[in-house]
Structure formats: C-alpha cells, structure tokens
C-alpha positions, 0 to 999 in steps of 0.5 A, spaced: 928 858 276 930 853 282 923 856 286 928 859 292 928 866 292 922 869 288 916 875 290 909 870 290 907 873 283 913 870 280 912 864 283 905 863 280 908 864 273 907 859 269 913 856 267 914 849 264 916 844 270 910 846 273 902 843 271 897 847 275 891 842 277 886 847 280 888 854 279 887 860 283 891 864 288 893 861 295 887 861 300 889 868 304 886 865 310 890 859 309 895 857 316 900 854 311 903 851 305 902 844 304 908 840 300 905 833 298 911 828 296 910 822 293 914 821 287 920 825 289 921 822 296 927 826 298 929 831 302 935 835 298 935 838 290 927 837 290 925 843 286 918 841 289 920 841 295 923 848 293 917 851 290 913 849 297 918 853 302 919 859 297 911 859 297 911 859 304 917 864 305 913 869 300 906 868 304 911 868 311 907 861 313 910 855 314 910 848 310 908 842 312 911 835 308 905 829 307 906 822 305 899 818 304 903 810 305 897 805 302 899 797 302 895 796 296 901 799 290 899 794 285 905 789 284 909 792 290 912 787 295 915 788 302 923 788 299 919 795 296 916 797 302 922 796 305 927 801 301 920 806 300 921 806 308 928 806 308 928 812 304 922 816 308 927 815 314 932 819 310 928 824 307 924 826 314 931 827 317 933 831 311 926 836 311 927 837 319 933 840 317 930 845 313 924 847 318 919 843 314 916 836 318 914 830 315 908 827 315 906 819 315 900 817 314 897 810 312 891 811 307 890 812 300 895 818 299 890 822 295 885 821 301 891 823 306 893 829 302 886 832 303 885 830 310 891 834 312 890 839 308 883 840 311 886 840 318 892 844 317 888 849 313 892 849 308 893 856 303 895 852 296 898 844 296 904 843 292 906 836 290 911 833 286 909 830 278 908 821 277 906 820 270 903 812 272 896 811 271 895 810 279 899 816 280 895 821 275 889 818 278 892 820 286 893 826 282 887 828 279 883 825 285 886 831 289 885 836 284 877 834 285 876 834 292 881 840 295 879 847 296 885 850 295 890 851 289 894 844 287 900 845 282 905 840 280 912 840 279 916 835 275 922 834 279 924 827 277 927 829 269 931 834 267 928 836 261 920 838 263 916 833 260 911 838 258 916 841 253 915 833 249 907 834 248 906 828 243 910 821 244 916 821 241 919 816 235 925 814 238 931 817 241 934 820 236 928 824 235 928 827 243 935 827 243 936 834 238 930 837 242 933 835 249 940 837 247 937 844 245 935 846 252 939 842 257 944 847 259 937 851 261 934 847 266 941 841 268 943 846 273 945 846 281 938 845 286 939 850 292 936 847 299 933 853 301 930 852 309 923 855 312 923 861 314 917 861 318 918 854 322 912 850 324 909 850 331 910 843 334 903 842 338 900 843 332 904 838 328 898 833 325 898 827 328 902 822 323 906 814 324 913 813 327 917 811 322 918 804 325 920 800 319 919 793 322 913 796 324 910 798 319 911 793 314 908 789 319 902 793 319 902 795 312 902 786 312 905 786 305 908 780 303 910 777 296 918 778 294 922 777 300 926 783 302 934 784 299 939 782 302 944 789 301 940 794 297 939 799 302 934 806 300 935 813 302 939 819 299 944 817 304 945 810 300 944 813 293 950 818 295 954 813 296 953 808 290 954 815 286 961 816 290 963 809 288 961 809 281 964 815 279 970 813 282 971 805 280 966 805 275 965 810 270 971 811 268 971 805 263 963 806 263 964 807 255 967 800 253 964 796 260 958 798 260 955 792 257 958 787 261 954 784 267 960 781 270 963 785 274 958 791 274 959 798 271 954 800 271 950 806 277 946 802 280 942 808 282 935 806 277 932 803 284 933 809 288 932 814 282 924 810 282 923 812 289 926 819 287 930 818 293 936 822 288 934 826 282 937 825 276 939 832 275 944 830 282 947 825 279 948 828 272 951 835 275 956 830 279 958 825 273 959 832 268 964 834 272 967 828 275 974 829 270 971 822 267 973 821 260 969 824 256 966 818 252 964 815 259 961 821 261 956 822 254 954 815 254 952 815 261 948 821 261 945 819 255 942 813 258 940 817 264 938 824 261 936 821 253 933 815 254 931 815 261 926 821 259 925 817 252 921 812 257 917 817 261 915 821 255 912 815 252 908 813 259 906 820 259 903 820 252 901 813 252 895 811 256 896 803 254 904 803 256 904 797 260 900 793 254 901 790 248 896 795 245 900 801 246 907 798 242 907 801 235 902 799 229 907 795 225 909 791 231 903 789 233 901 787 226 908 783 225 907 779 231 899 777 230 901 776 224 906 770 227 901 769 233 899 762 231 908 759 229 909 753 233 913 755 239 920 752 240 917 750 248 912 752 251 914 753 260 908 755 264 908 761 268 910 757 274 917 754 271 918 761 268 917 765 275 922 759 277 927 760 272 926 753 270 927 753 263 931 749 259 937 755 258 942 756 263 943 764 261 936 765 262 935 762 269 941 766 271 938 772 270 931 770 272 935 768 279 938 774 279 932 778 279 929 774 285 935 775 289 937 781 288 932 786 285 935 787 279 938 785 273 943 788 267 940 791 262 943 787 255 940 781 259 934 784 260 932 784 252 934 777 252 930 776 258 924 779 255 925 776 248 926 769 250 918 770 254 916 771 247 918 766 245 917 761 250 909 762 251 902 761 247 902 768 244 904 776 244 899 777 249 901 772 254 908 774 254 908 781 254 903 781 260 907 776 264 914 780 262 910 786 266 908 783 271 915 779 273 919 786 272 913 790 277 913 784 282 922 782 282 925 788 280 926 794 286 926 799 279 919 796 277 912 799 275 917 804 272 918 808 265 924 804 263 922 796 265 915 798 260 919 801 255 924 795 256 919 791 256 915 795 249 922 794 245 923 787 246 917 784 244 913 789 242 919 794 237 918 800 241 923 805 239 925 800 234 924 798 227 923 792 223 928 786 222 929 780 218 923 776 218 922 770 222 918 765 226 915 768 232 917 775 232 915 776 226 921 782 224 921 784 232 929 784 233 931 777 236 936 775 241 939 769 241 944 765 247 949 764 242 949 772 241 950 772 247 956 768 248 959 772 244 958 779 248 958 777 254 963 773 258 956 769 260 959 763 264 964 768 268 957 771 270 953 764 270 957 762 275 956 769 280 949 769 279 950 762 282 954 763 288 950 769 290 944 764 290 949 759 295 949 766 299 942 766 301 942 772 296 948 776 299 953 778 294 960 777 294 
C-alpha cells in the first residue's frame, strides 16, 4: 500500500509504516490536511508525503507542508544548517509541483506544527517517524496538544520498524526477518499530486528560504560549513547516478578502501531524509551491477541501516554507555582502571594532535569535510578509548565528536558505530586484553595491512592545502 489512490476508510486501517498518536477520524469541520515534514525532508517517494495528499484527495481538501526550523538542535553546527536548508529549497520546489505549498517557520517544530495547524484548521496532521529522543519528544509534544488525529509514518526505512518490537541481538538475527518481507514493502513510491489546490491568499505566513539569511538569523555557529557537500534531492540523485556508474560495480572488493572511495556517499543526505532509502536500493537492484556488489550494498543499507534504527528505537540510552550490552559494560569497568598508553586531552583530540598519523588524518578528514570512511571510523573510535582517563569519558566524547563534525551525525548509524567500538554492541567478546577488556581491538599495524593508509594519509593532506576542497 503507497497511500496514493485509496477510499478515506482504507486509508485509516491500520497498516505497519503507520503509528497512530492521537486517533479519531479526521475533524469534519476541518479546511485541510496537514503534512508535518521533519525527518523526511523531500518532496519525491515520501510515503508520508503520499498519505497526506490520498487523505486530503479522499476528503476533497487540500494539503499544506509545515517545517518548524529551531537554532537549538543539540550538537548541530551551521555546515548542518546549510545542507537542511539546501535540501528545504529543493523539497519546496518538489511539493509546489505537486499542488502541496511548503511552510517554513523558525520555532520549536512542535510549537510550529500546532500553531498552523490551528490556523489552517486542519481535519488531521500526518508527519513523518524519527526515533531520536528529541524527535520522539517533538512528536509526542504534538500528539498532547493537537486537537485534531496525528499519524506517523515511517518513511525513512524499508522494512517498517514496527515489524522489529524488541531490540535485535546482531544483524544476523533481523537479517532473516528482513529478508522474509522485503519484497512486500522494497517496491516503487508514486508522486501523486493534490487534486484540490490550496488558495494562495490564504497560505499561512512562513520564511523565504534565504540560505544566507537565515543561517544568519538562525545564528549558529560551531563547524565551518563544507566546501562541496551540497544538500538536496537534487544532489542526492546525482551522487546516486555517479555511484552506480563508477563505483558500484567493484563495490564488493573496494569498499573497505578509503582511497579512492567507493562508497555512496549518501549517508548524509539520507540523515536529512532528503532521498529515501527505498529509492536508492530500487536503483542499485536493477543497475546490472555484479550481484555480489549489489548484495553487499543493500546489506549495508537495508540490514545494517535499519540494524541501527532498530536499536535507537528500543534503547532509551542509544548514545550512552550504559545502553551497550551487559557484558561490554562489565568487560570494560572491570579494565576501567589499566594504565593508558597516553592520555590526550580533549582538546589535542578534537585538534587531531596525537602521536598517530592515521588517526590525525581521519580526525582531519572529518573536520574538513564531514565525514570519514567507515573502517576508519572503528579504529577512530577505538583509539578514543584508548587514549582517555575511562569508558565513560571516551564514549561521551566520541559522541559528541561524531554529532558535532560529521554531516551524518546525531543519527542511528554514528551511535551504533560508536556502540560497537567501545561498548561490543552487535559484537561479541574477543581475547582479553588491557583497556578493552575482550572489546574487539584495532591496531595501526592492522590497518597498514588493510589499507593503502599512506596513499590516503597523503590525501587527506592535500585536502587540508585546499582549505578543505577535494581534489
């Protein structure tokens, strides 16, 4: 079910993408439906998107699109407002082409939703599903004070997350149920358009999307913005485009390598659900890429994507130590106390000060553009362990450096990262050993093994003579 063409008592079934938050059927003397976008951040194959336009077609009432834009995301920096605001231009253009206008307002998106949806008189709001604890917070806030129905739709996974109730062991145990029901929901998502177009006098008032403007009165700061990473469906299609012709192909044996990338490099733009993994995996599956290509990519992004969402989503402690599995926590208080090899402050790590070329270059590379390969990332993280006064300490700071410097932060993949490498999540125990206990290790001679770390090394350097460019 795509929610495009459908009588208003199908629609209302209850049907797993679909969470209902305040029930009831939609206000007969409601003027429209109201499409709260947040998480989802697109104007094409949104399947939130697609249940406000077949509401409001059934109900013969437009749809109005809402966007609460607050400066106070913790951790986010104004490279992260720049790539949202990139991509809200793009989704504006998108939903006008589909009979839906786009409201901006700078605010609390809970406070934002609630104050349009009073003055457009909304007959039922439809938003879009984020598992993080502030966006479960927005989400709830909304659901006290509306007065009309609020349903969510998960429209940024495959699989809906509501088929995975309890926290999963490993990916090799959501893998099967996955597996079992892909071909079920990994199907094509229609843009249907508003049949019943909304009055232009009576569009609520909203902010021009004036990027430079509004970063400006959005004052954020923190990380400089990066030079290249451009947001919007707009760029994510192209990125797609590029990967399935250049890179996918020896996806399979080249993946791990960090020089040169042959990776997506979508996760940013799939954060800010400005493409949608259901996109990206139809596209690769019938790119005539080899098959072992193709199947290692869509476990990353199928299995092991929706792997990390399933543990925010049943963890209430996802970014903290204390939400890593029994025997990791135990394993690593029990070695809390071992001498450490060195001791960097925060400072000289945030810096990438250390004493270890490969880290600094990774720890550059973040800085500089946002992101960093995955492999490295492990060893990023494990090092942090290592080269702090405890667990607790690390695994604080390691988040807060991944929310802060990646344009994929403050999302399920950087804390399941983050989890597995210091804390075993998805894991199991290894040989014992100082400091990590029987958490995995990672050592630079490992790594100089794997990877041809001096060819990248070097790149990450000249990236830093560009002021940051890539070359």
């Amino acid at each position: 079910m795509q929610f495009v063409m459908a009588t208003l008592e199908s629609l209302l079934k209850p049907h797993p993408r679909v969470r209902v938050l305040r029930d009831g059927p939609p206000d007969p003397e409601g003027e429209c439906v109201v499409h709260w976008m947040q998480r989802a951040q697109r104007g094409h194959e949104n399947a939130a998107l697609n249940l406000a336009i077949a509401l409001g077609n059934a109900l013969r009432k437009p749809i109005l699109s809402v966007f609460g834009l607050t400066p106070s995301y913790p951790q986010a920096q104004r490279r992260h407002y720049r790539f949202l605001l990139e991509g809200l231009v793009d989704a504006r253009q998108a939903l006008a082409a589909r009979g839906v206008p786009l409201v901006v307002r700078l605010g609390s998106p809970s406070e934002v939703v609630c104050a349009v949806a009073r003055e457009v008189r909304a007959a039922i709001v439809v938003g879009d599903e984020n598992p993080l604890r502030i966006g479960e917070q927005w989400r709830r806030e909304v659901a006290e004070r509306l007065s009309v129905p609020l349903r969510l739709v998960d429209a940024d996974v495959v699989v809906p997350t509501s088929l995975f109730p309890k926290q999963e062991y490993a990916a090799r145990t959501i893998r099967p149920k996955i597996h079992r029901v892909l071909n079920e929901f990994l199907r094509p998502l229609p843009d249907p358009a508003a049949q019943v177009q909304w009055p232009s006098e009576r569009l609520p008032a909203g902010e021009d999307l004036d990027i430079a403007g509004l970063l400006d009165r959005l004052g954020v700061g923190g990380a400089s913005e990066v030079a290249g990473y451009i947001g919007g469906w707009t760029e994510a299609q192209r990125r797609l485009k590029r990967f399935i012709a250049d890179r996918l192909p020896q996806y399979a044996s080249g993946r791990n390598q960090p020089v040169p990338y042959r990776t997506s490099e979508l996760s940013a733009h799939l954060h800010f659900g400005h493409i949608g993994p259901t996109t990206i995996a139809l596209a690769v599956r019938s790119s005539g890429a080899p098959p072992e290509s193709v199947e290692a990519f869509l476990e990353e992004l199928i299995v092991r994507r929706e792997l990390a969402i399933n543990f925010v989503a049943r963890n209430r402690d996802y970014d903290r130590l204390a939400g890593c599995p029994a025997w990791g926590r135990a394993t690593l208080s029990k070695h809390a106390s071992d001498p450490r090899p060195v001791v960097y402050s925060e400072q000289q790590l945030e810096a990438a000060q250390t004493g270890d070329p490969i880290w600094n270059a990774a720890q550059k590379e973040m800085l500089l553009t946002g992101r960093m390969h995955n492999y490295l990332r492990m060893y990023w993280a494990k090092k942090i362990l290592e080269w702090t006064p405890d667990p607790e300490t690390a695994y604080g700071l390691a988040v807060r450096l991944n929310d802060t410097y990646f344009m994929d932060g403050r999302d399920p993949n950087g804390y399941v990262g983050v989890a597995w490498a210091i804390g075993g999540l998805h894991d199991r125990p290894w040989s014992e050993r100082p400091i990590f206990g029987t958490i995995r290790y990672m050592s630079a001679s490992g790594i100089r093994r794997k990877l041809d770390i001096e060819a990248y090394i070097r790149w990450v350097a000249e990236i830093e003579r560009r002021g940051g460019r890539e070359h």
